[in-house]
C-alpha positions as semicolon CSV with decimal commas, in nm:
position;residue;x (nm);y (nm);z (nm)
1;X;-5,653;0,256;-1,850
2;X;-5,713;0,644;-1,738
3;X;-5,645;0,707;-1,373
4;X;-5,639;1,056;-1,195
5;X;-5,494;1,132;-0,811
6;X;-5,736;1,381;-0,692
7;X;-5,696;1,611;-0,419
8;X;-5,983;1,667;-0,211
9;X;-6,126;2,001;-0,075
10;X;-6,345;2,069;0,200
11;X;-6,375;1,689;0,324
12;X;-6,207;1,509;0,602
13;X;-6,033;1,275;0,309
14;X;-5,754;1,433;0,154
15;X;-5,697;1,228;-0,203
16;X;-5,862;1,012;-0,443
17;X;-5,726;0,780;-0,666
18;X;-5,937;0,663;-0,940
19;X;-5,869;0,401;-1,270
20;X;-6,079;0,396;-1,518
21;X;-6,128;0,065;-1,739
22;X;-6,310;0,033;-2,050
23;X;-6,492;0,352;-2,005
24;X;-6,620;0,248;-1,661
25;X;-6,473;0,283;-1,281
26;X;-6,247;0,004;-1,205
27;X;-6,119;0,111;-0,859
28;X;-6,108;0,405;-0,609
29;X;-5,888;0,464;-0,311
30;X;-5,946;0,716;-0,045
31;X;-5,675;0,839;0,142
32;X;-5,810;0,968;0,481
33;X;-6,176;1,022;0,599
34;X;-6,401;0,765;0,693
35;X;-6,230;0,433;0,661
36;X;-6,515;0,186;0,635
37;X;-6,780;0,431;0,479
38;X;-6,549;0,521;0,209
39;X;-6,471;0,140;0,125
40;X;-6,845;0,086;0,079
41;X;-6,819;0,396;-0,155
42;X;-6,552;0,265;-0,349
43;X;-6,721;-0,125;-0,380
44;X;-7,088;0,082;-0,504
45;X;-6,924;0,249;-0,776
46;X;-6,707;0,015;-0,893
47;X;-6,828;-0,148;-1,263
48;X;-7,024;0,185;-1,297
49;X;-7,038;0,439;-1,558
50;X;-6,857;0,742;-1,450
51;X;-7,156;0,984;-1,585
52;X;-7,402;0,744;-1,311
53;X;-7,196;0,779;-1,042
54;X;-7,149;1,170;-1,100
55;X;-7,533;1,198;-1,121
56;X;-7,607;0,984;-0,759
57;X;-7,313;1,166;-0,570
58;X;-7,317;1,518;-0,748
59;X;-7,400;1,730;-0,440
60;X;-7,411;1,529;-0,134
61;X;-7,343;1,709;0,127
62;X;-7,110;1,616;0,467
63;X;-7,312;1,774;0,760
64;X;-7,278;2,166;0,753
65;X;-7,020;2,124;0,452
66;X;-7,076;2,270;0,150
67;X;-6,933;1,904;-0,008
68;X;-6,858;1,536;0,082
69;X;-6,642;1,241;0,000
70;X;-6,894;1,102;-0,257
71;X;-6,885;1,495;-0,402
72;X;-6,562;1,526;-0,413
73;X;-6,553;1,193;-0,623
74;X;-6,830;1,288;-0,888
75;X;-6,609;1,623;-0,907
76;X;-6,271;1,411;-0,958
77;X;-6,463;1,171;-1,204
78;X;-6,596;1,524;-1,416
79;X;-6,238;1,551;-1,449
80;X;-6,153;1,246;-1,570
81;X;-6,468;1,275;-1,862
């Protein structure tokens, strides 16, 4: 299993944690931001393909931010692949 703690930049969240299974996202944790959002985040991806995920979150944007949570996860999941 591959796994990566990710710090964040830009977002109200400050670190992922991410495990990769079989070539495919077996659980992320968010630590700080948006509790319940970032749970529903989490349960979506969760079975997928990390190149699927990257291409539905890849540049979602947080209000005036230049990035979001679900950004700063297709970034952390880049790193992992």
């Amino acid at each position: 299993m591959d796994s990566l703690k990710y710090t964040t930049q830009g977002t109200c969240s400050r670190e992922i944690d991410i495990k990769l299974k079989d070539g495919v996202i077996d659980s992320v944790m968010f630590t700080g931001g948006c509790h319940g959002n970032l749970q529903g985040v989490s349960a979506l991806v969760k079975g997928m393909k990390p190149e699927e995920a990257i291409s539905r979150l890849k540049g979602i944007r947080c209000g005036t931010k230049s990035t979001s949570c679900p950004d700063q996860l297709a970034l952390a999941l880049e790193k992992m692949i």
